[in-house]
N, C-alpha and C positions, 0 to 999 in steps of 0.2 A: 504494500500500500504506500503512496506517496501523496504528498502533502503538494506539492505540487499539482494544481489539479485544473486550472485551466482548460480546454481540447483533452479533457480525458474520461475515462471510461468510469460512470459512477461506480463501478468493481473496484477501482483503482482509489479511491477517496480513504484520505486513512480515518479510520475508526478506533475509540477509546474500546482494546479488544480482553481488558483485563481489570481487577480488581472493582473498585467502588463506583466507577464513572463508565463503566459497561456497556454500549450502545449499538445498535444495530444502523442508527442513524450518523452518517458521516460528519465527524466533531467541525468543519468550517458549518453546516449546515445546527447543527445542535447551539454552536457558539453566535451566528447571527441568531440565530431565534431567540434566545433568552436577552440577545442585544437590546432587542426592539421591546419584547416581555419587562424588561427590566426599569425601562421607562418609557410608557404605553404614547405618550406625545411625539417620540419621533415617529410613528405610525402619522401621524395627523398632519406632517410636514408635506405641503400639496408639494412641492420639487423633489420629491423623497426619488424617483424615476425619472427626470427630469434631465437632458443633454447639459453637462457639466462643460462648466470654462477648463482653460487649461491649464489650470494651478489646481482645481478642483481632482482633473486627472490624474494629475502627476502622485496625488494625494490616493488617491486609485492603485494607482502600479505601487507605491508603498505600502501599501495595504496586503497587495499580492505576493508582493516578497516578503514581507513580514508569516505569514498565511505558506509560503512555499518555505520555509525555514521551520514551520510548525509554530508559529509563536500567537496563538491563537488568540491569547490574551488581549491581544494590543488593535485589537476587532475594539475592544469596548472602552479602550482610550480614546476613539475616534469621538469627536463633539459633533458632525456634522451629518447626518444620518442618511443624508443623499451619496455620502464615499461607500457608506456600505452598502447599500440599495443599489446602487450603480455597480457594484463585487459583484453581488448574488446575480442583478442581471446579466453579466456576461459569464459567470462560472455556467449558469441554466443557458444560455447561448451557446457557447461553444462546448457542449458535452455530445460529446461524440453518440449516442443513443436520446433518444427524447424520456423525458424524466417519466412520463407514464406511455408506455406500449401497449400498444393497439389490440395485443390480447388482454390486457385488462383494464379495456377503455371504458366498457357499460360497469366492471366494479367499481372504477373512481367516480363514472357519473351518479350513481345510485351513492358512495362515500357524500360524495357533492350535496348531492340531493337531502342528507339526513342531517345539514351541518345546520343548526339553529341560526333563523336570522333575527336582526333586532331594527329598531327603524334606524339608525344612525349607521352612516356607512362606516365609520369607522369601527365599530363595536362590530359590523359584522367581519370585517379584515379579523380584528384581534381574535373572535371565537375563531374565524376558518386557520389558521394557524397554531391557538393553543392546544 
């Protein structure tokens, strides 16, 4: 498994594969989720997705080599919640397989389909992720 994970095979995502912190879920993907979990407002930032200036980028590719060194931590030093929004978008971009496959496309719609909504779009983001 590499940490490096860019154009690669979610196979290849390393995962916490021992002791306390045990997961099936690849730790870049485990470590933004509790990002955002952790202070439910960067969720609510409308430029969270948003085509970043170039200092914003550059704040990007430090991110991903921090992130391809394994230093996962330094996800949650970031103040600016659009450098990690802008990660997750291109790590789900360039992965070499689409993150749900076609043979279990009706389980994720029916998954979809059971996820409680609320009127506020953002409350429904935070359940469909928690």
């Amino acid at each position: 498994m590499t940490h490096d994970i860019i154009g690669k095979p979610l196979e290849a995502f390393y995962r916490q594969t021992k002791g306390e912190g045990f997961s099936e879920l690849p730790k870049v993907f485990e470590t933004i989720h509790s990002y955002f979990l952790e202070d439910k407002t960067r969720l609510a930032n409308r430029h969270l997705f948003a085509k970043l200036d170039d200092n914003q980028m550059k704040q990007v590719d430090v991110l991903e080599q921090h992130v391809a060194f394994g230093d996962y931590h330094y996800i949650k030093s970031i103040e600016d919640p659009s450098i990690v929004g802008t990660y997750l978008k291109c790590v789900l971009k360039y992965m070499e397989q689409p993150l749900c496959q076609f043979p279990k496309y009706e389980l994720f719609k029916l998954i979809c389909a059971e996820i409680p909504y609320s009127k506020s779009p953002h409350e429904k983001l935070v359940k469909s992720i928690a």
